[in-house]
N, C-alpha and C positions, 0 to 999 in steps of 0.2 A: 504494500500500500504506500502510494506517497501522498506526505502531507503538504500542501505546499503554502505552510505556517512561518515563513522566513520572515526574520526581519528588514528592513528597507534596510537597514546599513550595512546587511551582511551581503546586497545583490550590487551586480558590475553597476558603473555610473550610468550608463544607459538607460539598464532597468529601473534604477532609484526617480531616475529623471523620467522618465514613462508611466511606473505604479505612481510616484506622486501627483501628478497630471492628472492622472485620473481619480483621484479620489479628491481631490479640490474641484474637479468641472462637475457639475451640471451634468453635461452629455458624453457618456462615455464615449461613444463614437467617435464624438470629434477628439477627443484624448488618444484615442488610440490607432485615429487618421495621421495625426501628426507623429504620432511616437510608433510605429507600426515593427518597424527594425528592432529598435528595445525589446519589445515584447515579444518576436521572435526567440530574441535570444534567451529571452528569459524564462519562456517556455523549451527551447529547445536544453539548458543546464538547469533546468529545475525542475522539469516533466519529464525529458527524456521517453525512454522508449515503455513507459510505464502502460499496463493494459488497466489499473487503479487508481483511483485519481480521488483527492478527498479535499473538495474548494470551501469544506461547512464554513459558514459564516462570511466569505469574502463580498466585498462588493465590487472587486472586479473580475469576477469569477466568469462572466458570458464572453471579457475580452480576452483573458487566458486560452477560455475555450476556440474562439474565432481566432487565435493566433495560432492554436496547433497545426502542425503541417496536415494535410490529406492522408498520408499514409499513416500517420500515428491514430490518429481519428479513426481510421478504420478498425486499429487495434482495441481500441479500449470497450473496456465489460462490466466496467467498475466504476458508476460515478454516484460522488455524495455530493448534493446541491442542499445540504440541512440549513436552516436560515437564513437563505438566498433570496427570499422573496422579493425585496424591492432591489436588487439585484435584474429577477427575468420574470419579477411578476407583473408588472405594468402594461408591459405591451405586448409585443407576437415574438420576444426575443427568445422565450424557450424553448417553442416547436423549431424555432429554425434555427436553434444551434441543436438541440439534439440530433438533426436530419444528420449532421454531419457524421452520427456514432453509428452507422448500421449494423454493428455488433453488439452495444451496449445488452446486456443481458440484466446487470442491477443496476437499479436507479432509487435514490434516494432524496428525496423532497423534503422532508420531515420539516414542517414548523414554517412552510412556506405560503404563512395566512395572505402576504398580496398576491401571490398567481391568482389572474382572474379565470374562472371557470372553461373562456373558450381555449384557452392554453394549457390547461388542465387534460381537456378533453383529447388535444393531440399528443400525448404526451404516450398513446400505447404504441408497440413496436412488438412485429412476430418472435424478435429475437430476445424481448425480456422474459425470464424468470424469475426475477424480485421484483418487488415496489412496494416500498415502502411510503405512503402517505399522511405520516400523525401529524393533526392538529395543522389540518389543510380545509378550515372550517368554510370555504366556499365551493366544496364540492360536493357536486347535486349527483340527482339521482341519474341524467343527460352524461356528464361527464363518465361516470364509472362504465354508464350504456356502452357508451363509445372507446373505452379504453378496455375493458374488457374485449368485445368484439375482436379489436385491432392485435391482442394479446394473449390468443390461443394458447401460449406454452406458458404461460404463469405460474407458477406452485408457490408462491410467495404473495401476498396481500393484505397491508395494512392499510389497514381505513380508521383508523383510532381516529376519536373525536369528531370524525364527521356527522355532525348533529341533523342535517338536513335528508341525510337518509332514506328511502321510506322501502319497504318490502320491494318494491319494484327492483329496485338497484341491485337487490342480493336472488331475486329471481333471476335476474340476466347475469351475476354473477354463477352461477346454479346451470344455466342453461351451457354458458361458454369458456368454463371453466371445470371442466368436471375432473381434469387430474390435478385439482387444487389440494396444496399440500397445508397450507396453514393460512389461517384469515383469522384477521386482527379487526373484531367490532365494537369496542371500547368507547362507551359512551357515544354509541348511536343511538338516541332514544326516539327515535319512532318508529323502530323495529319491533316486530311482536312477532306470535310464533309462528309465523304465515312463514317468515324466512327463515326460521330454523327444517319446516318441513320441508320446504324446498331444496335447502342443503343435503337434508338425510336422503332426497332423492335422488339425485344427485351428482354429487361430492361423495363418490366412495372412496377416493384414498387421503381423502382430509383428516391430518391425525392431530392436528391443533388447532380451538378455539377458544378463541378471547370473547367473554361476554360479559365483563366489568362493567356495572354500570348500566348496563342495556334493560331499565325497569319494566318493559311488557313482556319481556323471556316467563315463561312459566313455568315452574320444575316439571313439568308435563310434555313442554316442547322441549326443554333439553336432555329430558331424559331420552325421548323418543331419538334427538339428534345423538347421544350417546352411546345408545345401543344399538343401531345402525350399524358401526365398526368401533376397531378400537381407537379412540378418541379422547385426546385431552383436551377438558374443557378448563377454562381458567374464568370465573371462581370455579371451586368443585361446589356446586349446588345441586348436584342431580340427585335425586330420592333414592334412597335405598328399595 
């Protein structure tokens, strides 16, 4: 995994002069019109040939990515964008730097409450098997439609905190994910046990659920979801 948590003083004069530009402008773009070289290099001695890539919390994190070469891009499988939000949530800046990853397999959002919902919703890819989305509270029931759909191979799925939820969303989760390995529903409350039956129908190789929080579950739907296969539920609230 590389982290790329450097200090400004410890990068070539290029880069110090390039990252500092941009986090004084306004417009990253044009930061990184003018300083384009810099950031080359600075992606080229501080990403390198890495297929992991972990930008949590930067706010120049979309210029990084727009500066890796094509062919490294191709490589990578590993990206954590965790409190990037205002970052590549504003505008159409997330679908179109992912386009560049057509390997990426995990992706990591976590805590990216600005991505607005239509960026949300491009954000599946055939070639993910993770995604992780906690506390990503403007994604509807449309968004997951359409990311699921797009992301046939998933076995990985966090949707913690998504509050807006509603049975629909984990029905087409049900439908177009059925070698879902683990789903994360934590503090979705307006699920009820419409989508746990769903699940149990299914979702036969699901061996981990999160239902913290989720107050319409009723020990009756999760049992049902429980004895279907072997299943970890997290809380254990299922009935003896």
């Amino acid at each position: 995994m590389v982290h790329c948590g450097v200090q400004l003083s410890e990068l070539p004069e290029r880069a110090r002069i390039c990252l500092s530009a941009m986090l004084r402008e306004q417009s990253t773009a044009a930061a990184v019109a003018r300083c384009s070289r810099a950031m080359r290099d600075f992606v080229r001695d501080y990403v390198g040939e890495a297929t992991a890539l972990d930008l949590s919390g930067r706010r120049d994190a979309v210029a990084i990515l727009d500066a890796m070469p094509a062919d490294r891009a191709r490589n990578l499988r590993d990206l954590k964008l965790q409190f990037c939000g205002k970052a590549v949530g504003t505008g159409g800046d997330l679908p179109r730097v992912l386009a560049r990853f057509p390997s990426l397999a995990v992706l990591n959002l976590n805590g990216c409450s600005e991505v607005v919902p239509e960026s949300l919703a491009a954000v599946g890819s055939a070639a993910l098997t993770s995604l992780s989305l906690y506390w990503v509270p403007k994604l509807t029931d449309e968004c997951v439609t359409r990311i699921v759909r797009a992301s046939s191979n998933l076995r990985h799925l966090n949707l913690s905190g998504a509050k807006l939820l509603t049975n629909s969303a984990v029905a087409e989760i049900a439908r177009s994910l059925p070698d879902l390995e683990e789903l994360d529903l934590t503090k979705a409350v307006r699920l009820t046990d419409s989508s746990l039956v769903a699940l149990s129908k299914s979702c036969k190789q699901l061996t981990s659920f999160n239902s913290y929080a989720c107050p319409n579950f009723t020990d009756v739907g999760v049992t049902l979801l429980s004895r279907s296969w072997a299943l970890k539920i997290w809380p254990a609230t299922v009935l003896a």
